[in-house]
C-alpha positions in Angstrom: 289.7 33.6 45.5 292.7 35.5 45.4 295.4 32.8 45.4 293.2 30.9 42.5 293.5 34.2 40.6 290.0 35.1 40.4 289.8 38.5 41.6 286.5 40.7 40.4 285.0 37.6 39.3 281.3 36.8 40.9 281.4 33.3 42.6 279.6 30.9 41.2 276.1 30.7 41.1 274.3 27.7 43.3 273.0 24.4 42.0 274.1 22.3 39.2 275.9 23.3 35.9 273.9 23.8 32.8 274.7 21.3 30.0 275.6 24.2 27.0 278.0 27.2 27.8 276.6 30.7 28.0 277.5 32.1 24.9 276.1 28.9 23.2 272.7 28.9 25.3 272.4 32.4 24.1 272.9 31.9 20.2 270.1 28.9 20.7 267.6 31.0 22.0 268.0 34.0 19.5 268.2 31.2 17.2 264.6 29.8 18.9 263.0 32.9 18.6 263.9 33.3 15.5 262.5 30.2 14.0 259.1 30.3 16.0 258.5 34.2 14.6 259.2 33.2 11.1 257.0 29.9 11.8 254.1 32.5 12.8 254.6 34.7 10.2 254.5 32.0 7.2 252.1 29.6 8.3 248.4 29.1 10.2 249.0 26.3 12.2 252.5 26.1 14.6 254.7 23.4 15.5 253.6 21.6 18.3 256.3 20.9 21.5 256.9 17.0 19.6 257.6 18.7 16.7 259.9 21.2 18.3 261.7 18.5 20.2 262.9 17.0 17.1 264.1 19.9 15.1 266.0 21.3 18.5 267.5 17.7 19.4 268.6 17.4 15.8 270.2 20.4 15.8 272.0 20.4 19.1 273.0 16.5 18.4 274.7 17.8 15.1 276.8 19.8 16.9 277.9 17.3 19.3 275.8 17.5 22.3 273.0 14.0 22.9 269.9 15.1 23.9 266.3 13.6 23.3 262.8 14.3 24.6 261.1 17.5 24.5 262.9 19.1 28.2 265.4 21.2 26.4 262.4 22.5 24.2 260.3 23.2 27.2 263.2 25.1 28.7 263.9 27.3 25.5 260.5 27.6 25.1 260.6 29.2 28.9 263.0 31.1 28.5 262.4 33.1 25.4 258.6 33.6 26.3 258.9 37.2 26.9 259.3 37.2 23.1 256.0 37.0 22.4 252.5 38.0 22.6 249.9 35.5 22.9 247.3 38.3 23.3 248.2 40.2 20.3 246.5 39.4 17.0 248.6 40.5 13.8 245.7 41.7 11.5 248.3 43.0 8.8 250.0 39.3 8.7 246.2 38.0 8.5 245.3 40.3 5.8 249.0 39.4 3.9 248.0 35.9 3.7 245.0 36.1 3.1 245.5 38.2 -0.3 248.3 36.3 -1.5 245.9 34.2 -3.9 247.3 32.3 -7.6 244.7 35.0 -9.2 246.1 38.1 -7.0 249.5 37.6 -7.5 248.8 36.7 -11.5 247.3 40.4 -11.7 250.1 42.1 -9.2 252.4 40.3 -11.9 250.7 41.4 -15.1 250.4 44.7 -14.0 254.1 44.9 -12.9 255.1 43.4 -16.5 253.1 46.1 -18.5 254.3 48.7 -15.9 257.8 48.0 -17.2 257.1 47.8 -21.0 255.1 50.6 -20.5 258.0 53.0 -19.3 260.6 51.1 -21.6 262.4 49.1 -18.8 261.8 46.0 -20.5 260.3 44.6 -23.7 258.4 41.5 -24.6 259.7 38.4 -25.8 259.3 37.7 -29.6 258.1 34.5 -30.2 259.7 34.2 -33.5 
């Protein structure tokens, strides 16, 4: 190790290489993550892994890499799964979407509009 110059490096680990470098693997689970708790946050139903697959494959095939089939999703999936919480309910999400109505958000607008004429932040449009 010392002729090849790589003192206070850690040998390598055993078994075979992974396909992306370290940094990359990293930026496409924090990327994962990311996607899947906005995913929760906006929607009722989720992706399913076939879905997933095709939105990861398309991604990392953009950049250079050929992948296809759902392993690399599987392995993200594994790997990011102290993430979450599949125990946890979010009642304040629940409650969010289920208020955000046409007829709620028409009043939370009206009232925000005379709110502002109100206090002389804004006026109302002429129609003349």
């Amino acid at each position: 190790m010392m002729r090849q110059g790589r003192i206070g490096v850690s040998p390598s680990k055993p078994g075979p290489v992974g396909d992306f470098p370290k940094e990359l693997w990293k930026a496409m689970q924090k990327a994962f993550v990311t996607y899947l708790q906005l995913e929760q946050a906006n929607s009722k139903t989720q992706s399913t892994i076939k879905e997933l697959s095709y939105r990861v494959n398309a991604v990392v095939n953009a950049v250079g890499y050929r992948k296809n089939g759902n392993d690399l999703t599987r392995k993200l999936k594994s790997s990011v799964a102290e993430h979450f919480d599949v125990n946890n309910k979010n009642p304040q999400e629940l409650r969010r979407l289920q208020w955000t109505t046409c007829s709620n958000l028409k009043v939370w607008c009206d009232t925000w509009k005379f709110t502002l004429v109100s206090l002389g932040f804004a006026r109302l449009k002429n129609t003349d």
